[in-house]
C-alpha positions as CSV (number, residue, x, y, z in Angstrom):
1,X,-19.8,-18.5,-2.0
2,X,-17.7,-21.5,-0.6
3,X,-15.0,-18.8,1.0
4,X,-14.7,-15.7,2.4
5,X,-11.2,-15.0,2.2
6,X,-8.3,-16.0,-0.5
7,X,-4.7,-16.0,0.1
8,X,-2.3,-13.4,-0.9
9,X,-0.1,-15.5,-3.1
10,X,-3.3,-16.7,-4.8
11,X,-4.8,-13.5,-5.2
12,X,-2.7,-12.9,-8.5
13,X,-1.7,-9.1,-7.3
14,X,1.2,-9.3,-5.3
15,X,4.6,-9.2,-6.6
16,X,7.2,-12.2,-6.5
17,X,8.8,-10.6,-3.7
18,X,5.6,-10.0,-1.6
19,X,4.6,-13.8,-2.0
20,X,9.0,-15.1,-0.8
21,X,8.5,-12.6,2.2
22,X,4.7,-13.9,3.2
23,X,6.4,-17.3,2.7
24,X,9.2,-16.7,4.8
25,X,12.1,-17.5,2.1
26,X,15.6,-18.1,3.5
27,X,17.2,-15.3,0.9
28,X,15.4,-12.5,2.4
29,X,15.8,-13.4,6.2
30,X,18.8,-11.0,6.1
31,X,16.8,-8.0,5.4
32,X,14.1,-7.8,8.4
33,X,14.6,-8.0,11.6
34,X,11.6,-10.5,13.0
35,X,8.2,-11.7,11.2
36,X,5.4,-10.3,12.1
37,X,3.7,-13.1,14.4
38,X,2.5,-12.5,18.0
39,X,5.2,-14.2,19.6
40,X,7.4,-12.2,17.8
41,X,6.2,-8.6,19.4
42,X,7.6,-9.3,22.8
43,X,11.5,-9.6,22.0
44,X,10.8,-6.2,19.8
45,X,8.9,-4.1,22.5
46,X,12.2,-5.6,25.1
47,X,14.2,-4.2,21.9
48,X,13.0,-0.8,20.8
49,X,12.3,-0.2,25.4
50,X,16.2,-0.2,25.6
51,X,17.0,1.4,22.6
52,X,14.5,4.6,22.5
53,X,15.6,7.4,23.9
54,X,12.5,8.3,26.4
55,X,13.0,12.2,26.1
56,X,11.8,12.2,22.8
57,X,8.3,11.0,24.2
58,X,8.0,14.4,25.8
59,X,8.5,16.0,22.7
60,X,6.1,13.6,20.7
61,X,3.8,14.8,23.2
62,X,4.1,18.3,23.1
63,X,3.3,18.2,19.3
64,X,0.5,15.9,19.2
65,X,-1.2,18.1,21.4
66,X,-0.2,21.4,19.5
67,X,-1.5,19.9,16.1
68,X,-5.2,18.5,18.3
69,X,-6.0,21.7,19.6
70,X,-8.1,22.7,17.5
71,X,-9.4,19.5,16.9
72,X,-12.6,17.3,18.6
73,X,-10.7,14.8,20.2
74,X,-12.0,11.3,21.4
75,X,-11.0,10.2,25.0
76,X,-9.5,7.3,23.7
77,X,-7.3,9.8,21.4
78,X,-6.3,11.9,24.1
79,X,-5.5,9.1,26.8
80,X,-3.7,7.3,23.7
81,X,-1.2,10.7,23.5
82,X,-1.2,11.0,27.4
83,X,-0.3,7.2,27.3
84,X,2.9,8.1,25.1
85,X,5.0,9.4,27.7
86,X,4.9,6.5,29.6
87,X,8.0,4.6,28.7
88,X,5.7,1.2,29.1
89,X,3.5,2.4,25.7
90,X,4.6,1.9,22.0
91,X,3.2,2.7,18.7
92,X,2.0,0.7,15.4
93,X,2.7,3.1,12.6
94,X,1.2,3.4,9.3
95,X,1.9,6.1,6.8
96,X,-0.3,7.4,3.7
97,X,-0.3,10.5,1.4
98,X,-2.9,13.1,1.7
99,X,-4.9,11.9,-1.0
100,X,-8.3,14.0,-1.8
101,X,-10.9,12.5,0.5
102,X,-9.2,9.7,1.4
103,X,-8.5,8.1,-1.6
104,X,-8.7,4.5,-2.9
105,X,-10.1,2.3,-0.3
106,X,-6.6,0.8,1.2
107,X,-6.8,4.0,3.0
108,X,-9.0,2.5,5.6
109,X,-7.5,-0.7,5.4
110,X,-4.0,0.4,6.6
111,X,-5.8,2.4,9.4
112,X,-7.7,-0.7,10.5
113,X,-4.8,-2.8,10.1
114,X,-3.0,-0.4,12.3
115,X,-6.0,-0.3,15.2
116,X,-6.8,-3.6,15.2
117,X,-3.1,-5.1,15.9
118,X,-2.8,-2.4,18.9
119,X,-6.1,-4.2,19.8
120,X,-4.6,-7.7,19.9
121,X,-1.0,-6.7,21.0
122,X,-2.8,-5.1,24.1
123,X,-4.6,-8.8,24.7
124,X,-1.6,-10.1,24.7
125,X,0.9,-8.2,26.6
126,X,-1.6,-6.6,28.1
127,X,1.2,-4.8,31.3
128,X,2.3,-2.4,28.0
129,X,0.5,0.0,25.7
130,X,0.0,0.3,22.3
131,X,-1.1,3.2,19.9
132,X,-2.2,3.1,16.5
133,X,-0.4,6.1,14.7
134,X,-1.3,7.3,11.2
135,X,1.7,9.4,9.5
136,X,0.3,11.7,7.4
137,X,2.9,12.3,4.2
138,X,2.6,16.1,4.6
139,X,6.3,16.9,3.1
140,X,5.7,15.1,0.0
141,X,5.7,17.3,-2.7
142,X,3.5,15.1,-5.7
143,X,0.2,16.5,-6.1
144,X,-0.5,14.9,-9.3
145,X,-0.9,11.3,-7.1
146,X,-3.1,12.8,-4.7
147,X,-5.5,15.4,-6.4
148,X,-8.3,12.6,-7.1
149,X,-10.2,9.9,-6.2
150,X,-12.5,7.0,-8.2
151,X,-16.6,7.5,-7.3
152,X,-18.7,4.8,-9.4
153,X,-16.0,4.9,-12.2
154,X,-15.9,8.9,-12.5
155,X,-12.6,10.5,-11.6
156,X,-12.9,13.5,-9.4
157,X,-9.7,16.1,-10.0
158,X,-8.9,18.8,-7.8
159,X,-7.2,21.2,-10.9
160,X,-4.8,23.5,-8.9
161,X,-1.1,23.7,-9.2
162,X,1.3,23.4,-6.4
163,X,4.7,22.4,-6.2
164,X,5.4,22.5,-2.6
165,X,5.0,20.1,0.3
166,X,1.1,18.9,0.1
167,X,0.8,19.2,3.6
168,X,1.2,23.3,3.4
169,X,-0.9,23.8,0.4
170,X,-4.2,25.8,0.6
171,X,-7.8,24.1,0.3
172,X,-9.4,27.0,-0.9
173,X,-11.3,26.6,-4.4
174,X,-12.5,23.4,-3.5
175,X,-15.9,24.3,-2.8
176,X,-16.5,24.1,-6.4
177,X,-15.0,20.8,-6.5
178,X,-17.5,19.5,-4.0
179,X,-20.8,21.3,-5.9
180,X,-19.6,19.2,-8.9
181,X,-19.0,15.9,-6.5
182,X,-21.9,16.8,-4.9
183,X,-24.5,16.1,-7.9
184,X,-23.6,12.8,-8.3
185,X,-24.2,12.0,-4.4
186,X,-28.1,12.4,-4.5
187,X,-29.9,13.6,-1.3
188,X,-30.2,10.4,1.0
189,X,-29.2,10.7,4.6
190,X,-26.0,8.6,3.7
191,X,-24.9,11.3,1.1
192,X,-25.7,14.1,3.2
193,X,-23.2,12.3,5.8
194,X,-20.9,12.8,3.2
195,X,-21.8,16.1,2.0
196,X,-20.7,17.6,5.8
197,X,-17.8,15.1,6.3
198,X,-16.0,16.5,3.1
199,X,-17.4,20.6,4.5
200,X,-16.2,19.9,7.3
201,X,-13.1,18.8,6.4
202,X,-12.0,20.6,3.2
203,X,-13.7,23.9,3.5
204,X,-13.6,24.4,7.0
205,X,-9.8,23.8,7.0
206,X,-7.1,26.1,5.5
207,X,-4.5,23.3,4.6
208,X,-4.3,19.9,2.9
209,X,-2.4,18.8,6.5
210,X,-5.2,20.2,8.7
211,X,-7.8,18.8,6.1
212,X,-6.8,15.3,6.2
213,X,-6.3,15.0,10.1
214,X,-10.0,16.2,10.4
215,X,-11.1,13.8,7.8
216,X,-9.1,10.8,9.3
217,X,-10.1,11.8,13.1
218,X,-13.7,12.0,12.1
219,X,-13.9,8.3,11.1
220,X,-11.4,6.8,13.4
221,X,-11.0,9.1,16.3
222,X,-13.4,6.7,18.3
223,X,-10.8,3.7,18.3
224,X,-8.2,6.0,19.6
225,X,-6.4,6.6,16.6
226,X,-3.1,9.1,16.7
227,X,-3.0,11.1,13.6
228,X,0.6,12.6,13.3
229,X,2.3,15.2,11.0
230,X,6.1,14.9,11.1
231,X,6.2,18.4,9.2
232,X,7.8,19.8,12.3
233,X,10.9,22.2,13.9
234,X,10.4,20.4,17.2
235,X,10.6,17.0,16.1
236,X,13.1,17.3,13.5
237,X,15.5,18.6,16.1
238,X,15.5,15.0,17.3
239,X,16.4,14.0,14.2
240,X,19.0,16.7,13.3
241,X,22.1,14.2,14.2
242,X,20.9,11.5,11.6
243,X,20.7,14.0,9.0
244,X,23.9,15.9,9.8
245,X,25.4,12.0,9.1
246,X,23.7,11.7,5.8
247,X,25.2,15.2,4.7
248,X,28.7,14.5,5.5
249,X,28.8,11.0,5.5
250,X,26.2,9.7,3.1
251,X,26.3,6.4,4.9
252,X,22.7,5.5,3.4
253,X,23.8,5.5,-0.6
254,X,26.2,2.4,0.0
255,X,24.0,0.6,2.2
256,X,21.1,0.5,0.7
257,X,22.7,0.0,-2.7
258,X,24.5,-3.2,-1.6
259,X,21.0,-4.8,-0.1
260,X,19.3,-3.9,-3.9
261,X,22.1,-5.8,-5.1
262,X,20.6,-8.9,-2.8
263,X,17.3,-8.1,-4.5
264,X,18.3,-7.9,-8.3
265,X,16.4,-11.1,-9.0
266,X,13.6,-9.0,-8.0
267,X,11.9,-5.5,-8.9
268,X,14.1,-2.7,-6.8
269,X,11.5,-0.5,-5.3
270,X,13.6,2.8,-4.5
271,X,17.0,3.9,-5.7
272,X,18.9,5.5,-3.3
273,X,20.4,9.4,-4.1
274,X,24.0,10.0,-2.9
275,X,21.9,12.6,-0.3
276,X,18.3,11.7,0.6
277,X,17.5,14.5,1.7
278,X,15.4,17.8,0.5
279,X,15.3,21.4,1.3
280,X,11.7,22.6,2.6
281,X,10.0,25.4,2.2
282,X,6.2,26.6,1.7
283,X,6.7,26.4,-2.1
284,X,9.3,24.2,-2.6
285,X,10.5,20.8,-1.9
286,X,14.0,19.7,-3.7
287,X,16.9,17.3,-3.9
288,X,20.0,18.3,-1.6
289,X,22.8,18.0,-4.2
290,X,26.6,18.1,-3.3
291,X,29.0,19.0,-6.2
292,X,32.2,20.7,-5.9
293,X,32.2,20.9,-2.1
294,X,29.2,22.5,-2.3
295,X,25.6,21.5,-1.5
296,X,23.4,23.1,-3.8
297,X,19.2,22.8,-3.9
298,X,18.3,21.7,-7.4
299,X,16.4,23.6,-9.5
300,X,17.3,26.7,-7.5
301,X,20.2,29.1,-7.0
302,X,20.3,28.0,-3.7
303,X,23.9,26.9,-2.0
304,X,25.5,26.2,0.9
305,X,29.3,25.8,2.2
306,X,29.7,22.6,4.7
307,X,29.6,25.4,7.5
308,X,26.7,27.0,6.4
309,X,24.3,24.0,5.7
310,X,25.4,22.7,9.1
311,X,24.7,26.1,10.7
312,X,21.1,25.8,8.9
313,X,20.7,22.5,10.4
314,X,21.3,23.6,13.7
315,X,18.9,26.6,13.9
316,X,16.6,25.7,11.0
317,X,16.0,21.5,11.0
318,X,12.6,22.2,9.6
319,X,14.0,23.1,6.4
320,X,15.3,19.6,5.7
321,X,12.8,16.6,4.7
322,X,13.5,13.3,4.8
323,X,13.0,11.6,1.3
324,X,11.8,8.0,0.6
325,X,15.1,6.0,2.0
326,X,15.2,8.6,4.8
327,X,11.4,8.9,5.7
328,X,11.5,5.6,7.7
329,X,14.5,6.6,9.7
330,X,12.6,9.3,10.8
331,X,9.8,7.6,11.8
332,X,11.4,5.0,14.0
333,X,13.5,8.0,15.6
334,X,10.8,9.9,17.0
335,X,7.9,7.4,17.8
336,X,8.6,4.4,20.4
337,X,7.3,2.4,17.0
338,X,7.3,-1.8,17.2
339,X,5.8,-2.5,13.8
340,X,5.0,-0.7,10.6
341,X,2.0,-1.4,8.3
342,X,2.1,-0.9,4.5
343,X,1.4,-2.2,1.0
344,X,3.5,-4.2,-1.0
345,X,5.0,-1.5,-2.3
346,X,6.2,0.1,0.7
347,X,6.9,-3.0,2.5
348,X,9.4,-3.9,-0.4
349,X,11.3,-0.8,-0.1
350,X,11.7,-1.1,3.7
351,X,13.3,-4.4,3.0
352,X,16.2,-2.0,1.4
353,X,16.8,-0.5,4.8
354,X,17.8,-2.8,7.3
355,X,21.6,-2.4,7.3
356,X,21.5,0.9,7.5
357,X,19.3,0.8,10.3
358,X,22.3,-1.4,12.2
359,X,24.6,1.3,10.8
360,X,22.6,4.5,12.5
361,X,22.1,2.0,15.4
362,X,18.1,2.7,15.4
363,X,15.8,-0.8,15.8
364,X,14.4,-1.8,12.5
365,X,10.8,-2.4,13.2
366,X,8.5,-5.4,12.3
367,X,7.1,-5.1,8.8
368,X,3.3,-6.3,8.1
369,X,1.6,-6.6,4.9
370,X,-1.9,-4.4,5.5
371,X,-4.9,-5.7,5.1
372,X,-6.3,-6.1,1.8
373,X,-10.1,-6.5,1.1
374,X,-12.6,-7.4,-1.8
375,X,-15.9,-5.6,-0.7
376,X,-18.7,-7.6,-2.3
377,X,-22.5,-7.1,-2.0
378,X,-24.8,-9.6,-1.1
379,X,-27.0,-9.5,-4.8
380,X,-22.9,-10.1,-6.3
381,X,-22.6,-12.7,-3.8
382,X,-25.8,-14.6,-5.3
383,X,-24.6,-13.9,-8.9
384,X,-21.7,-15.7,-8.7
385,X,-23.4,-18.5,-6.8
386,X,-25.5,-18.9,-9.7
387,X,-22.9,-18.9,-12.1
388,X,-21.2,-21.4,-10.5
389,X,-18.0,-18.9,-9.6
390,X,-15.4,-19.2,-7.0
391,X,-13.4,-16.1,-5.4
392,X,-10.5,-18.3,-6.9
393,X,-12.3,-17.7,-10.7
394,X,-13.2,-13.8,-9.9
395,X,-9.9,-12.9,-8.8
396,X,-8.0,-14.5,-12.5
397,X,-7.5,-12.3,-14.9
398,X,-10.4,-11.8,-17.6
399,X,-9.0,-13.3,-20.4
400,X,-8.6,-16.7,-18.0
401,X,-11.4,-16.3,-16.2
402,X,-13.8,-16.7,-20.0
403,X,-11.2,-19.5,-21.0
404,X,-12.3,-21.4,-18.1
405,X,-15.8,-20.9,-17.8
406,X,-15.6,-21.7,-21.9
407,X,-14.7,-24.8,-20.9
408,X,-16.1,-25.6,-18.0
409,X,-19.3,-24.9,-19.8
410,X,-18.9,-26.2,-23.0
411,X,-21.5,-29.3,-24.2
412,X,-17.7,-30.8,-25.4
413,X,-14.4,-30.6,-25.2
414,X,-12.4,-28.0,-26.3
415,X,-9.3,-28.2,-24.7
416,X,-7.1,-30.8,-27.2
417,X,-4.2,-31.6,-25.1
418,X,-5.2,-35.0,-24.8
419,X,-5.0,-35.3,-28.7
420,X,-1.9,-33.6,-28.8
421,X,-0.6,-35.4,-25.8
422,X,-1.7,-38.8,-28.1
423,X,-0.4,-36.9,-31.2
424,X,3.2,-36.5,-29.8
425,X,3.4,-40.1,-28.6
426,X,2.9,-41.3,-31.9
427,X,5.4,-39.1,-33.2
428,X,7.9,-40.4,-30.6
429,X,7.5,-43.8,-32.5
430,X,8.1,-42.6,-35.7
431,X,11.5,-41.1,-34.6
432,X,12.9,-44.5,-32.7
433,X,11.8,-45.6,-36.7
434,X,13.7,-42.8,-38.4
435,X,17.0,-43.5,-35.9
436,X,16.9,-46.8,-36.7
437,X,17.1,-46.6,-40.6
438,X,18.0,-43.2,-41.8
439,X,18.8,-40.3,-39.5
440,X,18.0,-37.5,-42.2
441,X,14.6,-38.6,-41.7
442,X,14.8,-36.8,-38.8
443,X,14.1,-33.3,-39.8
444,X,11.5,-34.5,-41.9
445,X,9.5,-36.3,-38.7
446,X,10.6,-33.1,-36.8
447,X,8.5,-30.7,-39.2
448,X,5.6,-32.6,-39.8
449,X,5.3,-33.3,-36.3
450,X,5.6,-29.2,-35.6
451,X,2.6,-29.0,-38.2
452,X,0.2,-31.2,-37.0
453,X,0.6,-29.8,-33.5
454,X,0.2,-26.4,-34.7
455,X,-3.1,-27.5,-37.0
456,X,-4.4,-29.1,-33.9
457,X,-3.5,-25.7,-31.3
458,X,-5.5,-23.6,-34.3
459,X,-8.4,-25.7,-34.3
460,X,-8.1,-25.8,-30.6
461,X,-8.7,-21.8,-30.9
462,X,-11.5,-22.0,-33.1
463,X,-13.3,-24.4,-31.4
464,X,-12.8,-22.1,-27.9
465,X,-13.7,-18.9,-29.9
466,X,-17.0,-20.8,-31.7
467,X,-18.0,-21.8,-28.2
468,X,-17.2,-18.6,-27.1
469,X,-20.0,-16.6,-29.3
470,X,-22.8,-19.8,-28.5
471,X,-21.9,-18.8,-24.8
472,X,-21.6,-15.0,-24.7
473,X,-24.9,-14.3,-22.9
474,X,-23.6,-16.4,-19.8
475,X,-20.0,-15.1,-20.2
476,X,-21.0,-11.8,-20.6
477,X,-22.8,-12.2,-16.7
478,X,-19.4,-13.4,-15.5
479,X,-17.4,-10.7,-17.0
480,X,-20.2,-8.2,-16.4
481,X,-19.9,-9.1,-12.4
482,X,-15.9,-9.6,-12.2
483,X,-16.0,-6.0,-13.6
484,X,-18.0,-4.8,-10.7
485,X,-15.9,-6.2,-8.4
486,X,-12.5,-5.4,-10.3
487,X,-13.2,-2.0,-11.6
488,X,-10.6,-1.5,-14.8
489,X,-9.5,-5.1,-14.0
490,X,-7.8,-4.0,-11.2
491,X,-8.0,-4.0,-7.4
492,X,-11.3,-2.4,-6.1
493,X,-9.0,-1.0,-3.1
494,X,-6.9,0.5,-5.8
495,X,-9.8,2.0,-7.4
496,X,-12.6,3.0,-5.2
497,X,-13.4,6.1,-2.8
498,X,-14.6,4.7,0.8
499,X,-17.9,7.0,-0.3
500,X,-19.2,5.0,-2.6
501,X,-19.6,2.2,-0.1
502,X,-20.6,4.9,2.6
503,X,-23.4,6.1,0.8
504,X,-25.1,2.4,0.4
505,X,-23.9,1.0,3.9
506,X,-23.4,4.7,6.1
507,X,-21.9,4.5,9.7
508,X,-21.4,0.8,9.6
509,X,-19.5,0.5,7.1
510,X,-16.2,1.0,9.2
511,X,-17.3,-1.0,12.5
512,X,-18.3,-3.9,10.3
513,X,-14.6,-3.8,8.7
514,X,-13.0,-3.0,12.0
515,X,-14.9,-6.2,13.5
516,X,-13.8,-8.7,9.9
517,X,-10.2,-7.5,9.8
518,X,-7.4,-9.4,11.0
519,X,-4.6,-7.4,10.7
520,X,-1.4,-11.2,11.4
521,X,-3.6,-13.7,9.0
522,X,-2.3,-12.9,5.7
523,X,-4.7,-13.3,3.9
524,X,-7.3,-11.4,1.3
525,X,-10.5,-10.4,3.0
526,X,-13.8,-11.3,1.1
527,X,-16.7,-9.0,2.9
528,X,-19.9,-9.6,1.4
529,X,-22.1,-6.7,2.5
């Protein structure tokens, strides 16, 4: 294949708003604070060193070590968490739900993303620290985008109701799941890696929370990763006078409202309530609602008086959970964080934030597009060599993709713009003709000029679908192969479980992605395996 790697905004699967931000447009420069280049880090770490208070980094601390105890910690881990109380050390964040086992692949990419740039900040400022930091979404409360993943195009549910935070929830019953999951492993050495990871992390584990930090630790603990779960009293208390502001002040609703307005041309990623804020508890997470003078917890008989929610606040700040507009403030509150690390998704709703940010007066953080990736094995690699294909053809849609080759492949031509192209300029004559004897002509030229182009576009068509059944063996190798590597015509990293890679390539797999990865190039990874 003539490349290994394809840009984003020639991928095809990034929004408009992904592509002006990559590109640096001028109408967007008001909503981040600096681009994510090198260069850029040292102005932030000088930035977020002045403005973070430093006795949060005890707390931090304290927790980290709480939630490891009962975990197998690397040394790189544990002198990473000893490494945060020095005011010289700051972290890359990335966040991610608790999906079942991990997920779609773009679970390992954001992690990767997130180590490697500690990697090359450490290089190059090399008198700080840095700390990759993996916030696990433990308060969100949507099991039905988490209780699955994709193995070699079979879904894999986890049926169990739960309505609650996912971190909190209980992982019993899923030893059946993995019995079913299981069967369609095999017995290799590979799949028996598997077998123990998920044991070890599911079933030996009481909660989703606990689960996932195993799972996560287990394949990255070795390059010092920091897994974090903000679902806590101690560090919400540091938080407690940001959310006592959005009770009584509801600063973020008009803020972030005003910046969507700057982004109307685009897709608005989050809506901001008039309070983003829930109330928490082991089976519940709702929207804080204020009506009447009252703040009331939907769905519930639950309310509170101004005095009495603030009292709650004060002795109870574990009860309250930041929502998606709040989430981020949070983040950057507690952790000495320079950059964060998400999809396009996220990265377009962070773009909301930045005024309120200045508001709160918190530093907004650097925003980088993760990693994306198109796994490919080497027997696809040789396919598409033989067929003659570029990344540029597999990563088109399908329909374009058989167009192309159709005509590409074609013994002759099929593509009639040139006759219509000769078509129209004859046409252009006859109406200098009809202006200069008898304008009503003119209609007249009009529609027969409308039908020959449209007898021409439908022969055009039948030729392409004719050539189209005399080619289907070869086009049916092309889409046969873009499937495989775009399962459901969509991203494989949106599809795929890590697994089914792990049970081919086993305990390289990571270090080989680790090594590729470069977390400032911008650009989508081709890895042939």
């Amino acid at each position: 294949m003539p490349t290994d790697c394809i840009s984003y905004q020639n991928s095809g699967y990034f929004s408009a708003l992904m592509n002006d931000y990559l590109e640096e447009k001028s109408n967007l420069h008001s909503l981040y604070h600096r681009f994510p280049t090198l260069k850029n880090f040292e102005e932030q770490i000088q930035e977020k060193q002045a403005n973070f208070n430093d006795k949060s980094r005890a707390t931090l601390v304290s927790v980290l070590q709480k939630q490891y105890a009962k975990s197998e910690m690397s040394a790189l881990t544990n002198q990473n968490i000893e490494a945060l109380n020095n005011p010289n050390t700051f972290t890359v964040t990335t966040g991610h739900q608790l999906n079942l086992f991990s997920g779609p692949l773009y679970f390992l990419y954001k992690i990767i993303s997130t180590i490697n740039l500690t990697t090359e900040l450490k290089a190059k400022y090399p008198t700080y620290n840095f700390v990759p930091i993996y916030w696990m979404a433990t308060e969100d409360h949507d099991f039905e985008e988490i209780n699955y993943f994709n193995f070699k195009g079979k879904k894999f549910r986890w049926n169990k109701e739960s309505t609650g935070p996912v971190g909190r929830l209980s992982t019993a019953g899923l030893a059946d799941f993995l019995e079913v999951y299981a069967l369609e492993l095999g017995s290799s050495t590979n799949a028996e890696t598997i077998k123990k990871l998920f044991t070890d992390s599911y079933l030996a584990h009481d909660n989703l929370a606990d689960a996932t930090r195993f799972l996560a630790n287990s394949l990255f603990g070795a390059y010092g990763l920091v897994i974090l779960d903000a679902d806590n009293q101690d560090l919400k208390r540091n938080f407690v006078p940001y959310i006592k502001e959005e009770l009584l002040q509801q600063s973020s609703h008009k803020l972030v409202l005003e910046t969507a307005e700057k982004l109307k041309e685009y897709t608005v990623q989050v809506n901001p309530r008039e309070i983003n804020l829930f109330y928490i508890e082991d089976d519940i997470r709702e929207r804080i609602l204020f009506e009447n003078d009252i703040y009331k917890v939907n769905h519930t008989k639950i309310e509170f008086s101004e005095t009495e929610i603030l009292t709650l606040l004060e002795n109870h700040p574990e009860k309250f959970s930041p929502n998606v507009i709040m989430r981020p403030l949070y983040q950057e509150v507690i952790l000495p964080n320079l950059c964060y690390i998400g999809g396009g998704g996220e990265i377009a709703y962070w773009l909301e934030l930045k005024s309120f940010f200045e508001s709160v007066k918190v530093t907004f953080p650097i925003l980088l597009l993760r990693n994306s990736v198109l796994l490919a094995t080497e027997k696809q690699a040789i396919k598409a060599d033989k067929l003659e294909l570029n990344w540029g053809n597999l990563f088109s849609k399908q329909p374009d993709l058989v167009n192309t080759k159709t005509t590409v492949l074609s013994d002759f031509p099929v593509d009639l713009t040139h006759l219509k192209a000769q078509l129209q300029k004859q046409f252009s004559t006859l109406y200098e003709v009809a202006n200069k004897t008898d304008e009503s002509f003119l209609g007249a030229v009009k529609a027969q000029e409308s039908k020959q182009i449209k007898g021409l576009e439908n022969l055009e068509k039948r030729l392409l679908k004719a050539q189209k059944r005399k080619l289907s063996d070869i086009l049916q190798r092309i889409t046969d192969l873009q499937n495989g590597l775009f399962p459901n015509q969509s991203l494989q990293e949106r599809q795929t479980n890590f697994s089914e890679f792990y049970l081919e390539y086993g305990e390289n797999l990571i270090p080989t992605l680790i090594k590729q990865l470069k977390p400032l190039d911008n650009t989508f990874d081709i890895i042939v395996l």
